[in-house]
C-alpha positions as CSV (number, residue, x, y, z in Angstrom):
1,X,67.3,-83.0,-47.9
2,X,66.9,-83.7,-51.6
3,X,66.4,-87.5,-51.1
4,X,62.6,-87.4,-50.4
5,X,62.5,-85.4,-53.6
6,X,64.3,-87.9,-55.7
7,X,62.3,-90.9,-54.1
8,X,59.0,-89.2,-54.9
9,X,59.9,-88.4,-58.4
10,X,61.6,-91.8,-58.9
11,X,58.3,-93.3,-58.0
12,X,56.2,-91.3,-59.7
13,X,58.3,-92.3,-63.0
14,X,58.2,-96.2,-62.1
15,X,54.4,-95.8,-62.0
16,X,53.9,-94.0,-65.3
17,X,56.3,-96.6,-66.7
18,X,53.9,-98.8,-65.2
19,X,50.9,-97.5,-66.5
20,X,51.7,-97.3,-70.0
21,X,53.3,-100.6,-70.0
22,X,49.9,-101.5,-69.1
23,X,48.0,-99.8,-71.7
24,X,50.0,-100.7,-74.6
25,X,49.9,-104.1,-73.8
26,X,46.4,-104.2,-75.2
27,X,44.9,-104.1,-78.5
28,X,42.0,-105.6,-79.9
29,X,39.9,-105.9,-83.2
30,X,36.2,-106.5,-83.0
31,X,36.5,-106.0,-79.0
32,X,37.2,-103.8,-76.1
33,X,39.7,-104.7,-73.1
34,X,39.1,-103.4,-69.3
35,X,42.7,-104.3,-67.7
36,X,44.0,-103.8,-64.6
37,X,47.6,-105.6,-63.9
38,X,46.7,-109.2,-63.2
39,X,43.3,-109.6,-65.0
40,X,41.5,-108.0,-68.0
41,X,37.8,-108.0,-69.4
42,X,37.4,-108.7,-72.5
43,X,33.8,-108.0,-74.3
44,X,33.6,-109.1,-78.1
45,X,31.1,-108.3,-80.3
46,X,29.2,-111.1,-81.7
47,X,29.2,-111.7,-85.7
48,X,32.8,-110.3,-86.3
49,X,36.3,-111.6,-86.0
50,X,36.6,-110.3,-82.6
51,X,40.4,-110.7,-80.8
52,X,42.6,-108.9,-78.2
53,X,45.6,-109.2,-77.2
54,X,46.0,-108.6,-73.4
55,X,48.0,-109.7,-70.5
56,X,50.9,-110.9,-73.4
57,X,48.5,-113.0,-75.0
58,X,45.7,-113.3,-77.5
59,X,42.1,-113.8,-76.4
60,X,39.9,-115.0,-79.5
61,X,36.4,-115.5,-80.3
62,X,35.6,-118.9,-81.8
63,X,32.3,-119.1,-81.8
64,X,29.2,-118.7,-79.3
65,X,25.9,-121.0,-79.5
66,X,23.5,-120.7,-76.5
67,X,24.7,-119.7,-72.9
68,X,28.2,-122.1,-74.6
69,X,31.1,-119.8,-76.0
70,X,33.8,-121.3,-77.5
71,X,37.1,-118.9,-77.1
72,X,41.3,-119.5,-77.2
73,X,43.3,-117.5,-75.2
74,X,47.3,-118.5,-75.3
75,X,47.0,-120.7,-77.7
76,X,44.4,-123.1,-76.2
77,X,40.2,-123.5,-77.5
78,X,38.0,-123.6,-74.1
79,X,34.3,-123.9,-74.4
80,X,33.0,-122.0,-71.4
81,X,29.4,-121.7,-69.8
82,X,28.1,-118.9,-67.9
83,X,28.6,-120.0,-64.3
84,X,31.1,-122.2,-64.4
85,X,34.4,-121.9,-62.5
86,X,37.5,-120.8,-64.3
87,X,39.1,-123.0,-66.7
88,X,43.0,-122.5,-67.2
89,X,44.8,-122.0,-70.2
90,X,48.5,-121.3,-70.8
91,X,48.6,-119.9,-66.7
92,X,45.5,-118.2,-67.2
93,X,42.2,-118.1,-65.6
94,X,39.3,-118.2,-67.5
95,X,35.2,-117.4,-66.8
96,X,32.7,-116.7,-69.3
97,X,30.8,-113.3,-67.5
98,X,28.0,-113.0,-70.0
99,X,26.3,-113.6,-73.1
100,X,23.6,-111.5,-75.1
101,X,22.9,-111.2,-78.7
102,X,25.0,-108.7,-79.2
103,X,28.2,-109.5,-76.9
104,X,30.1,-111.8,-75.3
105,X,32.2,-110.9,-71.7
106,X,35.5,-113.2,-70.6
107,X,37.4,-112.5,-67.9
108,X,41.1,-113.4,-67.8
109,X,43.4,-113.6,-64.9
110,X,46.9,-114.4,-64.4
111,X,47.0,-117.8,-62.1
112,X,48.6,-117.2,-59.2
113,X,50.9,-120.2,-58.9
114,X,51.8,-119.8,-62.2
C-alpha cells in the first residue's frame, strides 16, 4: 500500500521543482514580472533602463512616445500600439497592454506552434 504515498510525494516534488523553476527564471531591473508557465506580464517603469528576463529571454524597454512603445524581447525591436494584435518575436507573442506616464505593460506568450 505504499505506492499512493510515493506517487503523492513524487508529485508534490515535481511541482515544487516546477514552481521554482518558474520563479527563478525571472529577474528584472527597472520592472516587475507576473509569470505563469507559458506567458508573463511585464510592467516597466518609464524613464529608467527597465529590462527582465522571463520565459528564457530578455524583454527590454526601448523607448515609449504616445500610445507607440518600442520594446525587444529575444533579440528582436517591435514597435507595438495599444490594441493591436500580437506581434511575434523569436516564438513569442507580443501585445502592448497599456501605457501611462508612469508605466508601460507587455504581455509575452510562448507561440504555440513554436
Amino acid at each position: 500500500m505504499p505506492m499512493p504515498s510515493v506517487r503523492r510525494a513524487a508529485g508534490l516534488f515535481a511541482g515544487l521543482a516546477l514552481g521554482l523553476a518558474v520563479l527563478a527564471g525571472c529577474s528584472s531591473q527597472g520592472a516587475s514580472t507576473d509569470c505563469g508557465l507559458d506567458a508573463c506580464t511585464v510592467t516597466f517603469e518609464r524613464g529608467v533602463d527597465a529590462s527582465a528576463t522571463i520565459l528564457g529571454v530578455e524583454a527590454k524597454l526601448v523607448g515609449a512616445e504616445g500610445d507607440q512603445v518600442t520594446v525587444e524581447v529575444a533579440g528582436e525591436q517591435l514597435t507595438l500600439t495599444t490594441g493591436q494584435q500580437a506581434t511575434e518575436a523569436g516564438g513569442f507573442a507580443v501585445t502592448l497592454d497599456s501605457v501611462t506616464d508612469q508605466q508601460i505593460k507587455i504581455r509575452v506568450s510562448r507561440n504555440p506552434g513554436s
